[in-house]
C-alpha positions as a printed Julia matrix, in Angstrom:
409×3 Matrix{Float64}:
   0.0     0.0     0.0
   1.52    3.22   -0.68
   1.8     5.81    1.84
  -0.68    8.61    0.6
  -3.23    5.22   -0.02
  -2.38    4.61    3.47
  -2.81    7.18    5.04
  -6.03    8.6     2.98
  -7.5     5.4     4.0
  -6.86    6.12    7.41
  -8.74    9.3     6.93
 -11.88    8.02    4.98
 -12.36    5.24    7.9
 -12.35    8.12   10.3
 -14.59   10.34    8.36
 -17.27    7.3     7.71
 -18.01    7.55   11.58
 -15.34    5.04   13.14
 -15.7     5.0    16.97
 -13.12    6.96   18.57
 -10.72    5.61   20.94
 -11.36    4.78   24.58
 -11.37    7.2    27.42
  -8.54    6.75   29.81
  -7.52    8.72   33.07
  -4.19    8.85   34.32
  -4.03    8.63   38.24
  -1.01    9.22   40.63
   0.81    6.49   40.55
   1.11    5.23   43.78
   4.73    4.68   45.61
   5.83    1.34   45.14
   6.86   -0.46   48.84
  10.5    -0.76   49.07
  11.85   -3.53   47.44
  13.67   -6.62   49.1
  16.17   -6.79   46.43
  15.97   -4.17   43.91
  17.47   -4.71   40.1
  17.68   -2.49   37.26
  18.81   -2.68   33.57
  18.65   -0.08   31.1
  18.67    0.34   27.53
  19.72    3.77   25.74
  17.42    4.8    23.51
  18.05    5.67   19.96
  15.41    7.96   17.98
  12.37    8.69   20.21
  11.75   11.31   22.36
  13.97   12.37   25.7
  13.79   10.07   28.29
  12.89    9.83   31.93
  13.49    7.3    34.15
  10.68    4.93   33.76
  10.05    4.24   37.54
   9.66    8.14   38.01
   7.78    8.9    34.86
   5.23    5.74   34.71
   1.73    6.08   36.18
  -1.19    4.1    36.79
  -4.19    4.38   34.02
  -7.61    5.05   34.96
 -10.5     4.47   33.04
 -12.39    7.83   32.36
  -9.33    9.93   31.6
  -9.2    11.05   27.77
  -6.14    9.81   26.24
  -3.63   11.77   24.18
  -5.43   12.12   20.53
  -3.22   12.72   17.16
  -3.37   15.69   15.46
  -6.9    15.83   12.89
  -6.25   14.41    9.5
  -8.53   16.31    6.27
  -8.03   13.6     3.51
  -7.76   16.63    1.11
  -4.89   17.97    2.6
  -2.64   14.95    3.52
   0.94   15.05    3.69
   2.85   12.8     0.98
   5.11   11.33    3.87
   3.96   10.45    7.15
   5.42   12.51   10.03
   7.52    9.94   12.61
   5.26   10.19   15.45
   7.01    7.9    18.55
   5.03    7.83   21.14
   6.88    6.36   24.71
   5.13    4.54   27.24
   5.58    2.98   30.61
   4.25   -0.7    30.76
   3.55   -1.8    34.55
   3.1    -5.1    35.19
   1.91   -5.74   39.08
   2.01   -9.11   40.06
   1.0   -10.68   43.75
   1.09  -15.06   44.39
  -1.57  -16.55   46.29
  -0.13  -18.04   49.66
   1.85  -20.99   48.51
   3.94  -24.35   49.68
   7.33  -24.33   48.57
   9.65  -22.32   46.26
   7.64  -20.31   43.15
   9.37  -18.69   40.05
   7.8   -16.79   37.78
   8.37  -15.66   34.07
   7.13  -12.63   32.2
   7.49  -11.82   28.28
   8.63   -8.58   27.66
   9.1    -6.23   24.81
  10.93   -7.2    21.86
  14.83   -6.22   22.37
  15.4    -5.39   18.94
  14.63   -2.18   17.39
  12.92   -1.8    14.6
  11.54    0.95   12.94
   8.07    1.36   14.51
   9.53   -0.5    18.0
  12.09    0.54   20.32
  12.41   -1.15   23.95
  14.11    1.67   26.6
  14.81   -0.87   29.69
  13.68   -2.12   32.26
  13.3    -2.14   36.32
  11.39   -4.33   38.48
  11.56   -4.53   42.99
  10.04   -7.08   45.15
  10.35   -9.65   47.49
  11.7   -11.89   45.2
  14.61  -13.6    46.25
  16.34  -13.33   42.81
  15.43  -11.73   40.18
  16.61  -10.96   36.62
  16.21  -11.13   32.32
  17.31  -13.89   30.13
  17.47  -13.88   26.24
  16.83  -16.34   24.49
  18.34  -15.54   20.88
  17.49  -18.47   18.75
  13.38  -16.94   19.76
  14.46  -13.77   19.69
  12.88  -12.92   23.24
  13.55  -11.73   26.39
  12.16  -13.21   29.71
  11.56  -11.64   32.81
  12.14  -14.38   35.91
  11.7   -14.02   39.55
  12.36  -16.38   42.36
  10.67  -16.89   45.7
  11.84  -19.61   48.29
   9.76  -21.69   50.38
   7.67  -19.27   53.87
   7.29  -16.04   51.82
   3.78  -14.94   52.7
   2.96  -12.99   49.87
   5.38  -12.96   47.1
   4.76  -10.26   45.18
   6.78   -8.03   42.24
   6.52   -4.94   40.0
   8.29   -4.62   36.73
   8.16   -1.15   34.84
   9.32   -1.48   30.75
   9.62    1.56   28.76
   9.15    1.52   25.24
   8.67    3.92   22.13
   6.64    2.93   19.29
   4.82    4.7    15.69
   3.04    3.43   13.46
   3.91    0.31   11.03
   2.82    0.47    7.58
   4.22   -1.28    3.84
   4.9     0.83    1.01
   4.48   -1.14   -2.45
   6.36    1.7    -4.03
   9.62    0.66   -2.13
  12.28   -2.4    -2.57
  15.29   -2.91   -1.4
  14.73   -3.91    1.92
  17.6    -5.79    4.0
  17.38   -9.65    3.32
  16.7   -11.96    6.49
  18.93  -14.37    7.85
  18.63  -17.74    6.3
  18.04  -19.38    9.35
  15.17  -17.22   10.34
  13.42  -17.87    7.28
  13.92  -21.48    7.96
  12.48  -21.13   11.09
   9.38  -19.63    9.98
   8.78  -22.37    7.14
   8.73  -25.0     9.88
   5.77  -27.1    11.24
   4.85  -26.82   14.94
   2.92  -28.08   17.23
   0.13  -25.48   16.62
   0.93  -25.08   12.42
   1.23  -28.05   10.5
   2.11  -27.01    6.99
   0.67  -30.47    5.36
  -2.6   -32.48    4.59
  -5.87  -29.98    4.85
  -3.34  -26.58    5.68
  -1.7   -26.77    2.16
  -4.58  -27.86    0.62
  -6.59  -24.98    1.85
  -3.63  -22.4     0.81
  -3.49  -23.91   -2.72
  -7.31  -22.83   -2.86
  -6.99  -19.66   -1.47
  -4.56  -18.64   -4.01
  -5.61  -20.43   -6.99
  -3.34  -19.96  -10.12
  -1.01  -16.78   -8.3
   2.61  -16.61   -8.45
   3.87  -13.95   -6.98
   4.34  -14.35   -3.4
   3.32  -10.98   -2.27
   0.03  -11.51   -4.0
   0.11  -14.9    -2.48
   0.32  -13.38    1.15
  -2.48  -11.28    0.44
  -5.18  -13.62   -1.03
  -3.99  -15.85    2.14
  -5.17  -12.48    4.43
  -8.17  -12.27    2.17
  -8.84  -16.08    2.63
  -8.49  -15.67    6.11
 -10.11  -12.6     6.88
 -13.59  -13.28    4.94
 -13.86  -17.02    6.78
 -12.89  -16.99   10.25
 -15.19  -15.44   12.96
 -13.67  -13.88   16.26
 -14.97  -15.17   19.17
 -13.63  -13.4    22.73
 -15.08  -16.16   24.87
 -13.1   -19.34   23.99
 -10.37  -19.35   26.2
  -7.27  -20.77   23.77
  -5.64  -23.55   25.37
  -3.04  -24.26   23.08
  -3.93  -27.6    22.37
  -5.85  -27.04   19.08
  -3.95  -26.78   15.54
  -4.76  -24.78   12.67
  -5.21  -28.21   10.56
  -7.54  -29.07   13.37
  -9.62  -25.63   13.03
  -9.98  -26.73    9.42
 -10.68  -30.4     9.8
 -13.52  -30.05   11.75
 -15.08  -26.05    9.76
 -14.67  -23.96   12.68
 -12.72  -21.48   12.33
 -14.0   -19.16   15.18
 -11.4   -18.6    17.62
  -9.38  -15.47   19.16
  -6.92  -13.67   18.07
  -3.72  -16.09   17.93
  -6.21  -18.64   16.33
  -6.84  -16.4    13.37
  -3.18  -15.49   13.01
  -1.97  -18.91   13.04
  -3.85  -19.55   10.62
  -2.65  -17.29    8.34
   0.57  -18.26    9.29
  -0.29  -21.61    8.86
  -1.2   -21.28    5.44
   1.54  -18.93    4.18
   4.3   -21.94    5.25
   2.35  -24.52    3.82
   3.27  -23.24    0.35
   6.45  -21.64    0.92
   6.03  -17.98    2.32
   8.22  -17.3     5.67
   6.06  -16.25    8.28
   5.48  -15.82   11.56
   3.16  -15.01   14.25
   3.78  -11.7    16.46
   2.63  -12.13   20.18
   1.92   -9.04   21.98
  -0.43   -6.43   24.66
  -2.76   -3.53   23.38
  -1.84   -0.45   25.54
  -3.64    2.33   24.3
  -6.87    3.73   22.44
  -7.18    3.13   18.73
  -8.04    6.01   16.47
  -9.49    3.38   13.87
 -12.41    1.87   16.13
 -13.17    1.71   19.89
 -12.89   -1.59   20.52
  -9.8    -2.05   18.43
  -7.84   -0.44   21.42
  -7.56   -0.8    25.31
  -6.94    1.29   28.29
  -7.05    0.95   32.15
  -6.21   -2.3    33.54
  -4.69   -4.32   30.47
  -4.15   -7.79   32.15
  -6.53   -9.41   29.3
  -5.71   -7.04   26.14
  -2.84   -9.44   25.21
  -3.22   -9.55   21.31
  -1.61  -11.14   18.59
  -0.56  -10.09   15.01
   1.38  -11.75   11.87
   3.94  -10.98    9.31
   5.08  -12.4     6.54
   8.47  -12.15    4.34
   8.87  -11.86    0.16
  11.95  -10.71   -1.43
  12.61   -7.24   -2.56
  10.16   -6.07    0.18
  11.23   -7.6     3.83
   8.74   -8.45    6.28
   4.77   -7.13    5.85
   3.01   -6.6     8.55
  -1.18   -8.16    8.71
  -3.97   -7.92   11.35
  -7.03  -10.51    9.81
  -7.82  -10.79   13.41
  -8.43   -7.06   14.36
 -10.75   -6.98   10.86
 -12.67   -9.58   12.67
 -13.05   -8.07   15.76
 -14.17   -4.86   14.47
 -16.8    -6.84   12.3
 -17.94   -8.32   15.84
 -17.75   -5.63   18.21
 -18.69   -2.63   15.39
 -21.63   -4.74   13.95
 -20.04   -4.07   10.45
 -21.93   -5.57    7.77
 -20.35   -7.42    4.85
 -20.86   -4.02    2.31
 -20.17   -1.63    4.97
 -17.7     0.89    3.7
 -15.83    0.96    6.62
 -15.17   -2.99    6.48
 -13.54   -2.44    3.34
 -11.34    0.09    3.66
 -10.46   -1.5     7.1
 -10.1    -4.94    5.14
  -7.49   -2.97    2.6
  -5.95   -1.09    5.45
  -4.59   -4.11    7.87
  -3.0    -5.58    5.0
   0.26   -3.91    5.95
  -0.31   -1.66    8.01
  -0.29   -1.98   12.29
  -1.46    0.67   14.45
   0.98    0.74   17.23
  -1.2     1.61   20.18
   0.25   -2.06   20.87
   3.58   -3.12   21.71
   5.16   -6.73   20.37
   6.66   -8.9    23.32
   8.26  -11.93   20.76
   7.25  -14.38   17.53
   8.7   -17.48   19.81
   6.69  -20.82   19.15
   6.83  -24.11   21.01
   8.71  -22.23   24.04
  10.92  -23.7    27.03
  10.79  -21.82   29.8
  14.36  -21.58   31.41
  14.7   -23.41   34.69
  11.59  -25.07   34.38
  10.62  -29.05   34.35
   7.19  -28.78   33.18
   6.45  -29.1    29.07
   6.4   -26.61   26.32
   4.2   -23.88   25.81
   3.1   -23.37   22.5
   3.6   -19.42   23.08
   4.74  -17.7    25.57
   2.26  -14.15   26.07
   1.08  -14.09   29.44
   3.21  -14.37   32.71
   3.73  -18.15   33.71
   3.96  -19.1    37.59
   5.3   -22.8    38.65
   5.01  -24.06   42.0
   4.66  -27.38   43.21
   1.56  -27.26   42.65
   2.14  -27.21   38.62
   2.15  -23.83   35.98
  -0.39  -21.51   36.25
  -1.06  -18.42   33.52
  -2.36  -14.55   34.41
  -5.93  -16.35   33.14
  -5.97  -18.5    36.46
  -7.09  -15.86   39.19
  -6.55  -18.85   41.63
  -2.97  -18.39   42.09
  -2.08  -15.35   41.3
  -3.22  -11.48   40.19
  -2.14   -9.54   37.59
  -2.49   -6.1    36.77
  -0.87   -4.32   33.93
  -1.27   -0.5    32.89
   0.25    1.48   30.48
   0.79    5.49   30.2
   2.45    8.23   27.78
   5.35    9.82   29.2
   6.43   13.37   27.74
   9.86   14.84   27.94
């Protein structure tokens, strides 16, 4: 898409009556109890704008405080080159253990550690009663774990980790080659089956379909998102358990699901015939200025969303949202001719809003120091006791708040 198609597209959705962003309201942030053993690591950050200490600066989101809102666009008037436009935020993540017997560690994914050119993590800095405490990389995933320790008669373990990170907008230009080729082994990496994406039997035979007689694999990727986008259904009350595969989706002709569902399946399908690709696993943090529920403020401990990307030659790595297309068809009550359903359709094929951050594109994941099995992803904190793993979705054990807010300097 080029960039005046992108962002006069942006534009026209807004001007067809898309629902504006939530409200959010940023409260003091409350003083965080001294730590047992505090830690710190910092990143310097490159492009975006000055920097305060994230501890200081971050603050706890509210719900009925307006958020920052961008600058009014008039689709007669638009720029040919979209203005960079980072935008830093504090991520706090607040996490407290139910009483427990015996030693508990925890794990939390945070942001990606590379930068990229809509992405930039800032560091990191975290207190508690932990007794250790620390971040592990795990380069062959490309990810960066959060860990935390607690031995056996703690009464309440209990941690805070703030991450700072900068982000603008993603979006393809069509107009431009010459991107930087991948590593080989990447690209390997993102052709192979999993336990979640076969790339055989029904997957292949469903991409085949979906493309019919096209060639070219960026045209491939994008009757794939087409494919994908006008049959699945999102569905935000099936809890994913990671135990269904995309070829199972498609054996049995359901292909409702939540948002890693839909993008595994278009991941799915892309390796199946050949196209590197890869699922992006990450948390909503702020409003959207495309449609209300297509962004998330306050307490963000269930806004955990997940995108895709696939790779062609000449062009890099394009960025796709199918799922988000559903959602808004859900929560919007677009119909199938609504004008805003198709220029959202043609907008989310390359193009993310970053009012989310990425955390990693890791797949059948090993937690470090762990003995329990793999997880097929690794997007909310994990806690293992003796007891066995538990995930942020299992209030039993543990509580999890995390809140996001801008930070100007």
């Amino acid at each position: 898409m080029k960039r005046r198609d992108f962002l006069t597209a942006t534009a026209v959705l807004s001007l067809l009556g898309a629902s504006t962003a939530h409200a959010a309201k940023n409260a003091p942030a409350k003083k965080p109890a001294p730590a047992k053993r505090p830690a710190r690591t910092s990143k310097t950050p490159a492009k975006p704008a000055k920097k305060q200490p994230a501890a200081a600066s971050a603050t706890e989101a509210a719900d009925d405080e307006a958020m920052p809102q961008g600058e009014a666009r008039n689709a007669i008037s638009l720029p040919d080159e979209p203005l960079p436009q980072w935008r830093t935020y504090d991520i706090r993540s607040t996490i407290t253990l139910r009483p427990t017997k015996g030693k508990a560690r925890l794990w939390l994914p945070l942001v990606q550690y590379k930068d990229t050119p809509w992405e930039r993590s800032l560091g990191h800095n975290w207190q508690g009663n932990f007794e250790s405490a620390g971040i592990y990389r795990d380069p062959v995933a490309e990810m960066e774990v959060f860990f935390a320790d607690w031995p056996d008669g703690v009464e309440k373990p209990q941690l805070q980790v703030v991450s700072q990170v900068a982000t603008q907008d993603r979006h393809f230009d069509i107009t431009r080659r010459g991107a930087i080729a991948e590593r080989t082994e990447v690209l390997r990496r993102c052709l192979q089956s999993t336990a979640l994406v076969p790339v055989d039997g029904i997957v292949r035979k469903t991409a085949e379909r979906a493309i019919g007689r096209v060639k070219d694999p960026l045209a491939q990727g994008k009757a794939i998102y087409e494919w994908v986008v006008e049959n699945t259904a999102y569905d935000p009350n099936l809890r994913f358990v990671g135990n269904t595969s995309v070829g199972a989706m498609l054996e049995r002709g359901d292909l409702a699901g939540r948002s890693a569902d839909i993008a595994l399946l278009f991941v799915g399908l892309c390796r199946s015939i050949g196209i590197p690709a890869r699922p992006v696993f990450g948390l909503r943090m702020d409003g959207s200025r495309l449609f209300g529920s297509l962004g998330a403020t306050g307490n963000l401990s269930t806004a955990q969303q997940c995108r895709a990307e696939f790779y062609t030659p000449g062009y890099g790595w394009i960025p796709v949202n199918p799922a988000d297309v559903r959602k808004a068809v859900r929560e919007e009550n677009l119909g199938h001719g609504d004008p805003k359903l198709n220029v959202l359709k043609k907008l989310l094929f390359g193009f993310w809003e970053m009012n989310w951050v990425g955390f990693n594109a890791a797949q059948d994941v090993d937690l470090r120091g762990s003995s329990k099995e793999t997880l097929p992803f690794l997007i909310y904190p994990e806690v293992e006791t003796e007891q066995g793993r538990f995930n942020s979705q299992d209030s039993d054990h543990f509580t999890y708040e995390v809140t996001a807010s801008r930070v100007y300097g």
